[in-house]
N, C-alpha and C positions, 0 to 999 in steps of 0.2 A: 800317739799324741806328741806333737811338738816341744821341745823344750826351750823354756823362756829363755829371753836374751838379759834381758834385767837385773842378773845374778849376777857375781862372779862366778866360774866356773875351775875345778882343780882336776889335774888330772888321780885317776885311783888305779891303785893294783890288785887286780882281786885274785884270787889261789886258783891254781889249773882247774880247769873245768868247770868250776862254781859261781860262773859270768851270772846265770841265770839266780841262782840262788840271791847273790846279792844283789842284785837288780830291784829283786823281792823285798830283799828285808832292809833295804835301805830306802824304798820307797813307803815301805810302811813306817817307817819314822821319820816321815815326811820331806824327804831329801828329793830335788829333783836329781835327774839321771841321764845319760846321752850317750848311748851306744853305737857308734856309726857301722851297720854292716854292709856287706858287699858280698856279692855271689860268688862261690866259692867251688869248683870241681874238686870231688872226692871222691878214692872208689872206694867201694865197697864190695866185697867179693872180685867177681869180675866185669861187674861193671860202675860204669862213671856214672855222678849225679852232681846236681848243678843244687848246691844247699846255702842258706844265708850263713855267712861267718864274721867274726869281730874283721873289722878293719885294722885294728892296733890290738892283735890277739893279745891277753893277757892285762888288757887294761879297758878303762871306760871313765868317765866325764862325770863328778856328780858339781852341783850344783848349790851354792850355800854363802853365807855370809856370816864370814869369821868374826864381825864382832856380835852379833848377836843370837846367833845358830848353837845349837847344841855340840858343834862337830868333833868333839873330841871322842863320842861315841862311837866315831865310824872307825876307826881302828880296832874294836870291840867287835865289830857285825859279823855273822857268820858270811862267809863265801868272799869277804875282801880278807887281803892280805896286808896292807896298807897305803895311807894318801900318802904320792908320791911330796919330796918335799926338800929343800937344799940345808942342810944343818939342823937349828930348830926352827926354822920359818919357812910357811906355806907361799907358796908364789904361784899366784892365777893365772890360767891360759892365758895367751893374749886375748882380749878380745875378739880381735880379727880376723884368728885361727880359727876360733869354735863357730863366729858368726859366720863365715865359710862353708864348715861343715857342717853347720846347719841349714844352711841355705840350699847346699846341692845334696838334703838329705827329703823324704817322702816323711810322710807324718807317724809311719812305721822305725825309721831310722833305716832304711836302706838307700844306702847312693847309690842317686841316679847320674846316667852318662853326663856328660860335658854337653851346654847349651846348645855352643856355638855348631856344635854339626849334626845333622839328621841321617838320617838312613835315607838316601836319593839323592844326597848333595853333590855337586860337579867340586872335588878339592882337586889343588896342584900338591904334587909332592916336592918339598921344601929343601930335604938334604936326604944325602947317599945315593946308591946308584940310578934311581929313577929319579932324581931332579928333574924336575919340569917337567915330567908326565903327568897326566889328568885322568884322575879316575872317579871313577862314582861309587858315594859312599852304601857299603852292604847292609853292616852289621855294626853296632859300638858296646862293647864291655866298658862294665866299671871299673871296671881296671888299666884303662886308659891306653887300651888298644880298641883299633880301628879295623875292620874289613874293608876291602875296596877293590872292584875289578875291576882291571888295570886292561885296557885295549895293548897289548904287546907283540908286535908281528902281527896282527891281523886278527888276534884271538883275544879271547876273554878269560883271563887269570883273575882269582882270588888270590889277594896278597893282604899280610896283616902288618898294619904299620902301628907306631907309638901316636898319639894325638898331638902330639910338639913335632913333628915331623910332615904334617899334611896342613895347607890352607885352605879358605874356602876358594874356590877361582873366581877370578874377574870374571 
C-alpha cells in the first residue's frame, strides 16, 4: 500500500534486524510507515540470490503529525531504536525527498528503475572513455546502474555504466 503524502513524514532508527518487527507495531498503533526497498545480491552458502533489502538499512520513514499524534510513544515501540531528531526538536523530511521516493517506489515499497530509459533504448555515452559511442540499452538495476551493448570493433560488448553517465540519443 502506498503511503500518504498529506502527513509530515520523520525519518526513524529502528535496532538491527527488527525493520520488520517495527513496521508491525507501529502500524498497529496507527502510525503510517515508508520503507523504500531495492534488490539486493546476497550469498548464501555458495550461492547468490537477488532478495528485497532497506534502501537506508537501519532506518525507515514513519509518518505523523506532531501536534496532534500520539508520537511520543514511538520511542517506547519494540523493534525501533529511536526518531532520529537535532537536539530536542523533531525536523521532517523535506517534502520533496519522500514525495520522490515515493513516486519511484511500487505500491509494495520497492524501487523501481529510473523512467527516462528502457531496456531497447538507443543512449549516447556522456563521459569517460566511450564518450560518444551508442549503445543499446540491456538491462537497469535499482541501483542505478545500466547494461548496454556497446557495438566496439565490430562486436557486441556488455558494458555496465552508472545512469548519470549515458543519454537517451537523438
Amino acid at each position: 500500500m502506498a503511503p500518504e503524502l498529506s502527513q509530515n513524514w520523520y525519518l526513524l532508527q529502528v535496532k538491527p534486524n527488527q525493520h520488520k518487527i517495527a513496521n508491525r507495531n507501529l502500524k498497529q498503533q496507527g502510525f503510517a510507515t515508508f520503507s523504500p526497498l531495492v534488490e539486493t545480491t546476497r550469498r548464501t552458502g555458495n550461492r547468490f540470490a537477488n532478495k528485497p533489502g532497506l534502501l537506508f538499512p537501519g532506518y525507515m520513514f514513519v509518518g505523523f503529525d506532531p501536534e496532534t499524534g500520539p508520537w511520543r510513544k514511538i520511542n517506547g515501540t519494540i523493534g525501533v531504536s529511536r526518531l532520529v531528531s537535532f537536539g530536542e526538536t523533531l525536523h521532517p523530511v523535506p517534502f520533496h525527498l519522500i514525495c520522490g521516493l515515493i513516486q519511484r517506489c511500487d505500491p509494495e515499497g520497492n524501487l523501481l528503475p529510473p523512467k527516462q530509459l528502457q531496456p531497447g533504448d538507443e543512449v549516447a555515452v556522456t563521459n569517460g572513455p566511450f564518450t560518444k559511442f551508442v549503445a543499446i540499452v540491456e538491462k537497469i538495476a535499482t541501483t542505478q546502474r545500466v547494461w548496454v551493448l556497446l557495438d566496439y570493433m565490430g562486436q557486441k560488448t556488455r558494458i555496465q555504466f552508472d545512469t548519470g553517465t549515458l543519454a537517451k540519443a537523438p
